[in-house]
C-alpha positions in Angstrom: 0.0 0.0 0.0 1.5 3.7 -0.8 1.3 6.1 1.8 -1.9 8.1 0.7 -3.6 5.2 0.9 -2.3 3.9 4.8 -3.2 7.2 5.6 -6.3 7.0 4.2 -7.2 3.3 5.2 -6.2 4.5 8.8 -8.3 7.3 9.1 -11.3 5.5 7.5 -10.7 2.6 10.0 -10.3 4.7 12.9 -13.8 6.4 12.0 -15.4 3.5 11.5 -14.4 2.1 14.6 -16.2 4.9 16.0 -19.1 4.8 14.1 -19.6 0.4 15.2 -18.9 1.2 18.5 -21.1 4.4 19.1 -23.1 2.3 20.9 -21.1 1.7 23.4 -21.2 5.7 23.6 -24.7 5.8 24.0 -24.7 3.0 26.1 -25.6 -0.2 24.0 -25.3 -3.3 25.2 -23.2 -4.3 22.3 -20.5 -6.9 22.2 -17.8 -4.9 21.0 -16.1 -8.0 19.9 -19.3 -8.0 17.0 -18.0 -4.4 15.9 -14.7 -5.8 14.9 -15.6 -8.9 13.4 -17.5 -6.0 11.0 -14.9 -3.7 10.9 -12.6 -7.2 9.4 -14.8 -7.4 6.9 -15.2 -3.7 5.9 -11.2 -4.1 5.8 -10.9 -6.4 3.5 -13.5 -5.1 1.3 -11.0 -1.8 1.0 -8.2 -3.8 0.8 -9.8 -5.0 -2.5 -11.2 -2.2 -4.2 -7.3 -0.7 -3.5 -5.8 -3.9 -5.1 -8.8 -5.2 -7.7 -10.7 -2.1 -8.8 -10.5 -1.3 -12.4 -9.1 2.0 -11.6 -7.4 4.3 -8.9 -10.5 5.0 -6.3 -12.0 8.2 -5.1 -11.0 7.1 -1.2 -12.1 10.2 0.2 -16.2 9.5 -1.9 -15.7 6.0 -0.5 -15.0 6.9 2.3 -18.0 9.8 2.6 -20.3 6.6 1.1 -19.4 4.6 3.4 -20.3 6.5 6.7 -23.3 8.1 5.2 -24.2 5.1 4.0 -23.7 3.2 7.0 -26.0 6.2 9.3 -28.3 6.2 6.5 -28.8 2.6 7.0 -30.2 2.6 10.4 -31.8 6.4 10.7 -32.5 8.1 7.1 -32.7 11.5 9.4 -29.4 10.9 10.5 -26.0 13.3 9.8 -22.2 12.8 10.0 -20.9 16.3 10.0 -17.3 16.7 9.4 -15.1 19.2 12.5 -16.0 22.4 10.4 -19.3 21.5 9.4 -20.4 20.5 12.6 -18.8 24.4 14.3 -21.5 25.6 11.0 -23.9 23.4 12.4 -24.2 24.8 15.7 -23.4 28.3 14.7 -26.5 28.4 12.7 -28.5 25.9 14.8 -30.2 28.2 16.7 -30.7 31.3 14.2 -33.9 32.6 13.0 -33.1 32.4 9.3 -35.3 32.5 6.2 -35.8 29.2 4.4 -37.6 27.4 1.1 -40.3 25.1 3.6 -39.1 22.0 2.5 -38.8 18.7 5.1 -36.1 16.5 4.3 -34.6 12.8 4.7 -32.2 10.7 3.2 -32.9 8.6 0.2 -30.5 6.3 -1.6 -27.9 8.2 -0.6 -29.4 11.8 -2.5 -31.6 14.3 0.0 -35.3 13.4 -0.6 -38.1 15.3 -0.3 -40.4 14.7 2.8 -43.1 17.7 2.5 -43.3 21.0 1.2 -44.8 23.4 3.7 -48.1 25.0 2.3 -48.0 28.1 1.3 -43.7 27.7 0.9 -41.3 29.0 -2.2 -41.1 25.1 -2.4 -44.7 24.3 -2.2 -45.3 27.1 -4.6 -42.7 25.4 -7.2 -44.7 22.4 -7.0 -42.5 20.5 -5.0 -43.7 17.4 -3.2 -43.4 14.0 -1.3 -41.1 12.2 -2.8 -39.5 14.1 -5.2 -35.4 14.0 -4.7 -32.7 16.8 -4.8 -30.6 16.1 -7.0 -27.9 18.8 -5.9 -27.7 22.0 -4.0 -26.2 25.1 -5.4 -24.8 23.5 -8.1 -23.2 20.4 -5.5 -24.3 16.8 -5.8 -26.6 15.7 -2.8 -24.8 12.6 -2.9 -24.0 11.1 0.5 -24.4 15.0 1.6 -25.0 14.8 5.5 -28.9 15.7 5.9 -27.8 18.2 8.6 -25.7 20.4 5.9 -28.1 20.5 3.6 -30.6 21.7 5.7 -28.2 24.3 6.5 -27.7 25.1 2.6 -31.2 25.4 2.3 -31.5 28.5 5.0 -30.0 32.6 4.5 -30.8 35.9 4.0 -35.0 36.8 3.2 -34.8 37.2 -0.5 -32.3 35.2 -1.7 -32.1 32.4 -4.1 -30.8 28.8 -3.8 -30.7 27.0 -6.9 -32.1 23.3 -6.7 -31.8 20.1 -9.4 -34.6 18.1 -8.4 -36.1 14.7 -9.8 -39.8 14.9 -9.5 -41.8 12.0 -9.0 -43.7 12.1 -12.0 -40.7 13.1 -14.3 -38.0 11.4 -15.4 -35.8 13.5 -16.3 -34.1 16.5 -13.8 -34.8 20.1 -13.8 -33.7 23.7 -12.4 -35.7 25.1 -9.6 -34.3 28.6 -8.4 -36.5 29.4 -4.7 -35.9 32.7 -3.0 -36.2 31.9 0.8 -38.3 33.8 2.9 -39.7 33.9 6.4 -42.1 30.9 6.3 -45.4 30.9 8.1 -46.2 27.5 9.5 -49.9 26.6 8.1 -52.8 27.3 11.0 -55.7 25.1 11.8 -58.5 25.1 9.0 -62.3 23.7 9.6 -65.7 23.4 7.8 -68.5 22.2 8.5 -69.6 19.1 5.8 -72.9 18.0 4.9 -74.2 15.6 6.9 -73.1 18.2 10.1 -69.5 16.0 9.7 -67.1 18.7 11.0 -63.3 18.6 9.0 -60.5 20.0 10.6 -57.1 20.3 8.9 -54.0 20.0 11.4 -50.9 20.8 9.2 -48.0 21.4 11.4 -47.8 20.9 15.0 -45.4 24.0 16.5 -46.5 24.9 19.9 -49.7 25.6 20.7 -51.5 23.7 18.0 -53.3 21.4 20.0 -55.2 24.3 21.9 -55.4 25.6 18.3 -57.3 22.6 17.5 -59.3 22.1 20.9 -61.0 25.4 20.2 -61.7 24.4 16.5 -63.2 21.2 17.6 -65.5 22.9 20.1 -66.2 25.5 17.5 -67.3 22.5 15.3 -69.6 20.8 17.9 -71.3 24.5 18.3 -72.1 24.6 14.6 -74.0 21.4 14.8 -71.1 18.8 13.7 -71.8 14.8 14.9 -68.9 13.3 13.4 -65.4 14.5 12.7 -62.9 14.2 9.9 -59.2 15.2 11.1 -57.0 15.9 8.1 -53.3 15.1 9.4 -52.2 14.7 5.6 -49.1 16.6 4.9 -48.2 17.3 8.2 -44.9 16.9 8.7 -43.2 19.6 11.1 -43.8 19.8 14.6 -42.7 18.2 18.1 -43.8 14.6 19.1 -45.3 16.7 22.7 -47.5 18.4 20.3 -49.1 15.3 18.7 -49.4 14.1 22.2 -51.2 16.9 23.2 -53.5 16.4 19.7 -53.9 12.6 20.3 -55.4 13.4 23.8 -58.2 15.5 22.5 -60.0 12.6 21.3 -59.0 10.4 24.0 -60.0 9.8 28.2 -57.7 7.1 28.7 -54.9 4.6 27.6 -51.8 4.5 26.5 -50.8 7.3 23.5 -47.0 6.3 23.3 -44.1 5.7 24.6 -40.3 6.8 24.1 -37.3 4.3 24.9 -34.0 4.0 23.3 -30.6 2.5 24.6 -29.6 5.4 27.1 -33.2 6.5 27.7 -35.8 4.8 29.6 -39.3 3.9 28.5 -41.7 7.1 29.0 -45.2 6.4 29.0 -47.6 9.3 27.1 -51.0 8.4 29.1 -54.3 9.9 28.2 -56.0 12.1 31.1 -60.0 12.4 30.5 -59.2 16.1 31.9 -57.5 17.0 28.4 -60.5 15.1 26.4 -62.5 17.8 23.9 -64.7 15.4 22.1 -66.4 12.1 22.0 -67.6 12.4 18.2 -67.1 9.7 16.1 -63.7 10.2 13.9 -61.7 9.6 10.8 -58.7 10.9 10.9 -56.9 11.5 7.1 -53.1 10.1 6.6 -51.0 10.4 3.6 -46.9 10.0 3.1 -46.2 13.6 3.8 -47.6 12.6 7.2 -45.0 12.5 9.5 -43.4 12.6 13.3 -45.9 14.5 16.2 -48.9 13.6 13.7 -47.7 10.1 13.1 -48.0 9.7 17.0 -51.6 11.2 17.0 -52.7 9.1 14.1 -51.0 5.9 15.8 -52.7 6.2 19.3 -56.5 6.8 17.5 -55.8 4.1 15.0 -55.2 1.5 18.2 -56.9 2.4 20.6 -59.6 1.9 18.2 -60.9 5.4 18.7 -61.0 6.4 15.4 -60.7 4.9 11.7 -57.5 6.1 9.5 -58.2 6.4 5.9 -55.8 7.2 3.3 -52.0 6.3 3.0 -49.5 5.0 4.7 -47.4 7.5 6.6 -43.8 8.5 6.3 -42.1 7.2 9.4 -40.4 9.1 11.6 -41.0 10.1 15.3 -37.9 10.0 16.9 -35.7 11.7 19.5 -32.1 13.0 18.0 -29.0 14.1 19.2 -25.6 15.2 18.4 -22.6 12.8 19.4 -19.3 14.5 19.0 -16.4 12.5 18.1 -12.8 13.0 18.9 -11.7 14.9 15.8 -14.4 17.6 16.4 -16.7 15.8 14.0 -20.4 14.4 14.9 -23.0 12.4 14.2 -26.6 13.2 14.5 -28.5 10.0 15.3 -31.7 9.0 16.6 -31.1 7.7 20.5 -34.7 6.8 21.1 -37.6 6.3 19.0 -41.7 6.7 19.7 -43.9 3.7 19.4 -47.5 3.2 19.1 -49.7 1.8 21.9 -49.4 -1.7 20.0 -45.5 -1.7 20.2 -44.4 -0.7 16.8 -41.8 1.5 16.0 -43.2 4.2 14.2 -40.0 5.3 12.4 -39.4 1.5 11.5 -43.4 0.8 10.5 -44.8 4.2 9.9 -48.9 4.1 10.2 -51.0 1.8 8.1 -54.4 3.0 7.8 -57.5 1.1 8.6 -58.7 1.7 4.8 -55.6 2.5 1.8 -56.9 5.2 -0.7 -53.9 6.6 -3.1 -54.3 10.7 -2.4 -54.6 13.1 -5.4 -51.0 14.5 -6.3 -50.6 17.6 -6.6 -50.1 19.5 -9.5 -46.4 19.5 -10.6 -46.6 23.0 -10.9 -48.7 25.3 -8.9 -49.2 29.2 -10.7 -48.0 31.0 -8.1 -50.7 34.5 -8.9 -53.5 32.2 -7.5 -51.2 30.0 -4.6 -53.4 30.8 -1.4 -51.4 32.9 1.6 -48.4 31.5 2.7 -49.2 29.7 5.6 -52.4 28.8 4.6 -53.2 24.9 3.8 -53.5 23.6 0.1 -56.5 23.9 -1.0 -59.0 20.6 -1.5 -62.3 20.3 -3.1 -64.3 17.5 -1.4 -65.3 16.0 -4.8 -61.8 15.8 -6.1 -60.6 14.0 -2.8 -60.7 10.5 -3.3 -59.7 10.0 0.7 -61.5 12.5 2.2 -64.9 10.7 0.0 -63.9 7.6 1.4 -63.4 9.3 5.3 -67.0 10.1 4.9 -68.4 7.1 3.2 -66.5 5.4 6.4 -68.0 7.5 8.9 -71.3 6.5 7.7 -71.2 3.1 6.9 -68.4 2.3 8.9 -64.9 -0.1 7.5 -65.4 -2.2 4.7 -65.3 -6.3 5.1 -61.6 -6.8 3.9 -60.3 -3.8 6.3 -62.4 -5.4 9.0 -60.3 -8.5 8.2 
């Protein structure tokens, strides 16, 4: 081996090590003797792509692949940020910048595309569930820590960041320029239905939204509504405490869920019949833009048998994350416990699989921005276009169908 490469294969060996035994960091019961057996066989892999490979390897993309890969492979929400990105990281962490209003994950190793917040410079570009970013500013997403990119996705009210994006329903990639601005997180919408079915739409949980929500339902019941529709698709930013709080609303007792990881012990979310604000019958909407505090809420109704979930399944994630700072200055962002539903599922692992699957109406690819609603306001649906919210109320009415019953 040459010397660039023993320094190479050293560092990437040391890191790994690191990485297989972060465990024992966070205080896994691993046997660390496993770790090494893997590490043996990560070494010899190297060792052949040095010695085998058709051509003279990119060690330092390997070596990115590799750990992002590896973080990817347990916790798509997870980052390893290099020394300097990582002093970025929490220089920026806390700032009150201007953004696009996009959620993000990892996805086969390029950034993907969670949710657009309504009302958004990337809702209003039509972006949506799915869709994956291809690069950032002219740089390949490509085993780009999810953490950075975030971070390349904030700055100044009125500039632009320049996106290549695969859409979902396009093959081939194209330009998107946004200019980020202060986005409004989307309030609580209702109407009363025919039938006096009240609809509420919950699409972000910051603080506060469940009392948001408790006066909307109450507001409902005084217009006359005897069954409930609660729209959770697309909601995809908020905490879990939040869709706690939500989840309660509709519930006097039982378990809502419960938190545990390696380091942290199991905490119990228990509904209190104090915090109840309805007993009306309830559907509650799902789609995969669906996602972490409204994953929990949709979870705890779905088993506790409280309400029926109609739509589609849910994105998965409803964790807790931290950073773990490593020796060289360098971290990792990781999940260190995860939420489960009443039933014991993960619900990063299994997401939420509704009572009744109905495939929800994509968006347009492109929305004309001259008649995009507010910002902050939620996308607009008309009832006789919405093949889930027909089949919420046909539901409500009738109640589940004979194979969802099965």
């Amino acid at each position: 081996m040459n010397r660039r490469f023993n320094v190479i294969f050293v560092t990437v060996s040391t890191v790994l090590v690191g990485m297989l035994l972060v465990g024992s960091v966070l205080g896994r019961a691993a046997n660390p003797e496993d770790a090494y057996k893997h590490l043996a066989v990560f070494t010899e892999v190297l060792s052949r792509i040095k010695s085998d490979y058709v051509e003279e390897p990119d060690l330092k993309g390997v070596t990115a692949g590799a750990i992002n890969g590896l973080l990817e492979a347990i916790d798509p929400y997870a980052s390893y940020l290099s020394a300097d990105q990582y002093k970025q990281y929490l220089k920026q962490k806390d700032q009150k910048r201007a953004d696009v209003g996009l959620v993000l994950s990892k996805r086969f190793g390029y950034i993907g595309v969670v949710d657009a917040v309504a009302g958004s410079p990337s809702w209003k570009a039509g972006l949506n569930t799915g869709d994956m970013i291809e690069s950032i500013q002219g740089v390949a997403t490509r085993d780009m820590p999810l953490a950075y990119a975030e971070m390349l996705m904030k700055g100044d009210a009125g500039s632009t960041v320049e996106l290549t994006v695969l859409r979902v329903r396009r093959p081939e990639p194209s330009k998107v320029t946004l200019t980020r601005a202060n986005v409004k997180l989307p309030g609580i919408q209702t109407k009363l239905l025919p039938d006096q079915v009240g609809l509420i739409a919950v699409q972000s949980l910051e603080a506060g939204r469940a009392k948001d929500a408790e006066s909307a339902l109450a507001s409902l019941e005084k217009q006359g509504a005897k069954k409930l529709i609660l729209d959770l698709r697309d909601c995809a930013i908020g905490s879990a405490e939040e869709g706690v709080a939500l989840a309660n609303l509709f519930l006097d007792k039982g378990l809502i869920t419960y938190l545990q990881g390696q380091r942290v012990m199991r905490q119990n979310f228990e509904a209190s019949s104090a915090k109840q604000a309805t007993k009306l019958p309830v559907a509650v909407l799902t789609n995969r833009g669906t996602a972490g505090g409204a994953e929990i809420a949709a979870a705890a109704l779905r088993d506790s048998k409280r309400g029926y979930t109609v739509g589609e399944r849910t994105y998965g994630d409803a964790a807790m994350r931290k950073a773990v700072t490593l020796e060289d200055g360098s971290a990792i962002i990781l999940a260190v416990a995860k939420y489960y539903s009443p039933s014991g599922k993960s619900i990063q692992d299994n997401a939420v699989v509704p009572d009744v699957a109905v495939a929800d109406t994509p968006e347009p690819s492109e929305t004309d921005e001259e008649n995009a609603p507010e910002p902050g306001e939620p996308k607009p649906r008309s009832v006789s276009d919405d093949a889930v919210l027909k089949k919420a109320l046909d539901v409500l009415t009738n109640g589940l169908p004979k194979i969802a019953k099965n």
